[in-house]
N, C-alpha and C positions, 0 to 999 in steps of 0.2 A: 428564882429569877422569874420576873414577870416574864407573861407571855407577850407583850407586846413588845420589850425590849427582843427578846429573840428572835421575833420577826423582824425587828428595827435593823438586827445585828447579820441579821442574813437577807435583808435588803441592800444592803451597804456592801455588804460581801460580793452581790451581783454587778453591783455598779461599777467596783474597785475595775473589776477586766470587762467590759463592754461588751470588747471585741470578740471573748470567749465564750461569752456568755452568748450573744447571739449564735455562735460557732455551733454552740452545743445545742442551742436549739431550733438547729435548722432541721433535723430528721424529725423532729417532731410540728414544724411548721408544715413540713410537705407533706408528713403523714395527716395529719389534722385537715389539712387543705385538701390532699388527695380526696378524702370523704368524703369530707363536706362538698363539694364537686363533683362527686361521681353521683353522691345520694341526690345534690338537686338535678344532675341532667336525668336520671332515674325519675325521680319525682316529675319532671316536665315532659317525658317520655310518657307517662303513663296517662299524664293528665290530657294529654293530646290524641291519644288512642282512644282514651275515653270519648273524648269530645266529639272526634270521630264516627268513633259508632251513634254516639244520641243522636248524631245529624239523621242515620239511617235509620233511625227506631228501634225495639226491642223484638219486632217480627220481623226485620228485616233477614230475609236468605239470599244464596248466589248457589246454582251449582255452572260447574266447569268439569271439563274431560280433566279423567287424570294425567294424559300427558300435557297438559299447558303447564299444572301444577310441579312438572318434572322440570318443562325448559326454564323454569326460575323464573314465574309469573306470568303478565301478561302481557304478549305482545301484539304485534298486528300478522302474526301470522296465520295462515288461512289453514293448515294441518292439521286440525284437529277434528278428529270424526266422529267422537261417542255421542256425541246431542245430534240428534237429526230433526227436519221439521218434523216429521209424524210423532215426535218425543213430542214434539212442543205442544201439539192440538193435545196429545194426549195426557199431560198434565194440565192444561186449561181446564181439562174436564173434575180436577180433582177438586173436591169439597172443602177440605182442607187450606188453599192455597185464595186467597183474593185477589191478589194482583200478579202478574206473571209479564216479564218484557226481556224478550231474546234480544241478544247482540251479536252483530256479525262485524268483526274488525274489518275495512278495507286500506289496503296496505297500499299507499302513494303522497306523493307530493303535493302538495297545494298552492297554486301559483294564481297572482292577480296582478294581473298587468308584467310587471320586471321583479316583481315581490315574488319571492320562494319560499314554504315555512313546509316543516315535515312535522305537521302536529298528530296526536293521536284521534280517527277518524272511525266513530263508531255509530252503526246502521240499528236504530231500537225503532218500538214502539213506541207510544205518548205517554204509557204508564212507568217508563224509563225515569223521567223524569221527576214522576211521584215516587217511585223506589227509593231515589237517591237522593231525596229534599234539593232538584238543583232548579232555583227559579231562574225568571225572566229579566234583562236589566231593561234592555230595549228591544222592540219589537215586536216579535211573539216566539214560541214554540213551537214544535209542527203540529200537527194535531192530526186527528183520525184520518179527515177529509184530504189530508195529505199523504198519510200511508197507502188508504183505499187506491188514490188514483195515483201510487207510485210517481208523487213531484219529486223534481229535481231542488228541491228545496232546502235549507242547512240554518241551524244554529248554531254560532260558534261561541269558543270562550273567549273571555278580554286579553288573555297573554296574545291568542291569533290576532285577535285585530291591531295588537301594535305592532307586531310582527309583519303584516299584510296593508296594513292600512293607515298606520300611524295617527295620526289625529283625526283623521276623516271619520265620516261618519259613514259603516259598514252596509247598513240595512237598505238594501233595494238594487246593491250592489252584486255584481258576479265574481263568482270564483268558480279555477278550474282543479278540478280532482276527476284522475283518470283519462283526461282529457275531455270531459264533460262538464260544461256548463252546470252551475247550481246557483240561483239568486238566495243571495243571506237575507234572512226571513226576522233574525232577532238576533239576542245578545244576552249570554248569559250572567247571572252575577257572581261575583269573584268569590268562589270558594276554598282556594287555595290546594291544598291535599287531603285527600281520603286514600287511607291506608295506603299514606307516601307516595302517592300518584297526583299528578299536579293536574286536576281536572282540571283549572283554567286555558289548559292548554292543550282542548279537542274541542271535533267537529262533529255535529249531531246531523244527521241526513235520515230518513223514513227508512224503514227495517226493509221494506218491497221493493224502496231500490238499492239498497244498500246489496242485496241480492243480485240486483242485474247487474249493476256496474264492477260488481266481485266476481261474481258467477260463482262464487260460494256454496256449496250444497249441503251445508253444514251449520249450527248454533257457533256460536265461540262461546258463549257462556251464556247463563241466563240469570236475573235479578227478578225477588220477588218477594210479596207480603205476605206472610200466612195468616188464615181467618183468624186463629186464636192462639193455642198450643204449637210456639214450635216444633217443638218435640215432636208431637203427634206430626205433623206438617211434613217431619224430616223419613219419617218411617212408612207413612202414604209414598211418596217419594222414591225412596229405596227400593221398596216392593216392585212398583210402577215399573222401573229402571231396568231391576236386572229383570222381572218377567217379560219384558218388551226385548231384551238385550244376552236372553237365554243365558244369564249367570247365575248358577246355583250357591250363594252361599247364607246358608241357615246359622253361620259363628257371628255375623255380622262382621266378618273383616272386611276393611277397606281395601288390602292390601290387593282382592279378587275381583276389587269392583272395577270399570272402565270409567268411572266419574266419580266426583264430592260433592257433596255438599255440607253448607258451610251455615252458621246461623250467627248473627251480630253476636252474641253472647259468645258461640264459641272464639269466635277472632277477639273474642276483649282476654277472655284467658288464654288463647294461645300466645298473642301481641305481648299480654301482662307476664306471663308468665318466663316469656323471653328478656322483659322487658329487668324483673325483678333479676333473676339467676346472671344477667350482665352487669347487675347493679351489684348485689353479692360479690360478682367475681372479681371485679373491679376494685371495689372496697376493701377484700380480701388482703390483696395486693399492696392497694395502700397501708394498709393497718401493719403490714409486713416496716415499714418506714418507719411506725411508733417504736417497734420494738428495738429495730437498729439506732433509732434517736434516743431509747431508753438506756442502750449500751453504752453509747457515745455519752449520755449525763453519769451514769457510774463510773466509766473511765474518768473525767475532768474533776467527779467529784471525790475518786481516789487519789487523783494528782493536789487535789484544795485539800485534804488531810496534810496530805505530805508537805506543801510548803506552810500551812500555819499551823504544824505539828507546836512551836514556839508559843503560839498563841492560846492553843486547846492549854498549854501547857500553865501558862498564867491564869488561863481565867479557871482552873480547876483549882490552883494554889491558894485565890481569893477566893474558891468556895462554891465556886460551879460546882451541879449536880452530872453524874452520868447522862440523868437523861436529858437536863438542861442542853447541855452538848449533843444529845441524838435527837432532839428534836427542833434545835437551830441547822441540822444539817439537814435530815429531813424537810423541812421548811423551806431550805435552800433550793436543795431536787424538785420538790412541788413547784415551788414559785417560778424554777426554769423553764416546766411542762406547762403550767396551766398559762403564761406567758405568750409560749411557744402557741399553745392551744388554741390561745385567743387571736394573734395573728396570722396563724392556718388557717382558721374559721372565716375573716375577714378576705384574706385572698381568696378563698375557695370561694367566696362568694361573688368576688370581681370577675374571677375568670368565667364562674358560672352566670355571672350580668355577661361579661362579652362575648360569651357564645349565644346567649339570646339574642343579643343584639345583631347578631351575624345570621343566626339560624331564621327568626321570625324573617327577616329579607328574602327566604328561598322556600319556607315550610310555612304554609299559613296555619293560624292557629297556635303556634309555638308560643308556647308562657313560662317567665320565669317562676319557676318555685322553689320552694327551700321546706328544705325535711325539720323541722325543729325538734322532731323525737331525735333524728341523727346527730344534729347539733350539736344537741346537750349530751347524746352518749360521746360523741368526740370530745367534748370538752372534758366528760368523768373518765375515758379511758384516758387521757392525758396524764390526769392528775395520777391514777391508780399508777402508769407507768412511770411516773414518777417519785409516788410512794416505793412502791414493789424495787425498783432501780437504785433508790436511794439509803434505801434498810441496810446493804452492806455497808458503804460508806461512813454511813452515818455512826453505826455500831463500834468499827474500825475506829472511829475517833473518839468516840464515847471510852471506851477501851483501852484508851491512853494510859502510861504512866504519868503523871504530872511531871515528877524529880526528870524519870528519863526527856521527856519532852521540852521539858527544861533545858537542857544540854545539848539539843538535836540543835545541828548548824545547821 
């Protein structure tokens, strides 16, 4: 028997029940789909951490007290004591380091006029803003001559001024934080999030008064360039730290130190490596669905034995081969998966369009991607579970007696 009549003959086969046919490959639609879905938010996860870090550079560093990193990130609270100024002059001194700009969180309300916004309010220096690639839209930045003479002066981001100020136009305007006047000076441009932090939505004010109006005696954290090696950068650093901060530990663990630091590369393989092992777990889980939708096409295809038992039975009489019969049945099971496969792969890819569509709205930066190595392995595990599921079946009917099959009501 030609092989295109047996594909002919186990196409027709599928059509005959529709309705079973879809039935049976719905565990392999959601399995398929689940993948393909988890591999692109995976994929668009990673591609936006990346993005991320390049905004910051490849020397970009941060250290922070180890207990900020305990209360589950960063907030505006004033609690934290391992960075002290004498830290700070005395890392400015380091060879190593090129730029260096402390922050001090001040933790309060922001009110202009009848307007209330609680945005995140942080007290740097001007090389802050080179740290962190964040420009100007409108107005200016503060700059030295601001820090020096401790102005009352503030940069905010575009999410504050719609919040505060709706269409109006911001700059030369007052706003109160802590019950202190500060005239807005400029206007950031919209960056959306760095490391899932919605920087369009803070207030930049001069480190000296960020000081007085906190009464802060303490860094919250510090942002900074290393001349060349971070590595080296990170180990100048350390030293500095605990000799200043009386910790002996020569293993180099963390675990003894009162701070971290952190280097752009590390956060890309910590981010990435979170990013991947959820992407794994996930897919894991889905793939768990091929195999139950694998089971489900051997059961329907052990029940297709039994009702055209009549039919294996004639077309062996005119001269069907064994295997002519196991590889119309085979043919069958594939054509259910790889089917199945294709319309999992198409959903998985709508629903991973409408979570773009949803996410880019809240997370700037968010881009659809699609895994095409995962793709195509989704679409060959299909088939394979469909192969591998369909061999008994298939064999079963092959295996027929004709005469008895004949007979069989």
């Amino acid at each position: 028997m030609l092989f295109r009549d047996t594909f002919s003959i186990a196409l027709r086969a599928i059509n005959t029940n529709k309705s079973r046919s879809l039935l049976t490959m719905l565990g392999i639609i959601i399995g398929v789909g689940s993948v393909t879905l988890m591999t692109s938010i995976g994929q668009s996860a990673e591609s936006l951490i990346l993005d991320q870090v390049s905004t910051l550079g490849a020397k970009s560093m941060v250290i922070f007290p180890s207990s900020l990193e305990q209360s589950n990130g960063i907030d505006q609270r004033s609690g934290f004591d391992a960075l002290t100024f004498e830290d700070l002059t005395a890392l400015e001194r380091l060879s190593t380091i090129e730029t260096i700009a402390p922050v001090i969180f001040v933790s309060s309300d922001v009110t202009y006029g009848r307007e209330e916004s609680s945005p995140q309010i942080l007290g740097s220096t001007p090389e802050f803003f080179e740290n962190q690639s964040i420009a100007i839209q409108e107005g200016r930045l503060f700059d030295q001559s601001d820090e020096d003479g401790t102005r009352f002066v503030a940069t905010i981001g575009p999410d504050v001024v719609k919040d505060l100020f709706g269409d109006q136009n911001p700059v030369g305007r007052s706003i109160k934080i802590k019950e202190q006047s500060f005239a807005v000076i400029g206007v950031t441009k919209a960056i959306g999030s760095q490391f899932f932090q919605n920087v369009d939505d803070r207030i930049y004010i001069p480190f000296s008064t960020a000081k007085v109006v906190s009464g802060q005696k303490y860094v919250s954290y510090m942002t900074m360039q290393a001349t060349d090696d971070t590595d080296v950068a990170m180990e100048d650093i350390k030293l500095l730290l605990r000799k200043r901060h009386s910790i002996k530990n020569p293993e180099d663990d963390p675990q003894k130190d009162d701070f971290i630091v952190r280097t752009a590369a590390q956060a890309t393989d910590i981010l990435g490596t979170v990013s991947l092992v959820l992407t794994l777990f996930l897919s894991a889980i889905a793939g768990i669905s091929l195999v139950v939708g694998g089971i489900g096409i051997m059961n329907i295809m052990l029940v297709a034995v039994s009702e055209r038992t009549r039919e294996i039975g004639l077309r062996k009489a005119v001269g069907a081969r064994k295997r002519d019969i196991l590889l119309q049945f085979l043919i069958e099971a594939m054509m259910l998966t790889l089917i199945g496969g294709l319309i999992g792969i198409i959903s998985g890819l709508l629903f991973a369009f409408l979570i773009f569509a949803v996410a880019s709205k809240f997370i700037g930066g968010y881009i659809f991607a699609v895994s095409i190595p995962a793709t195509i392995l989704a679409v060959v595990m299909a088939t394979t579970v469909g192969l591998v599921f369909g061999i008994y079946p298939a064999r079963r009917a092959a295996e027929l007696n004709p005469i008895e099959a004949l007979r069989y009501e």
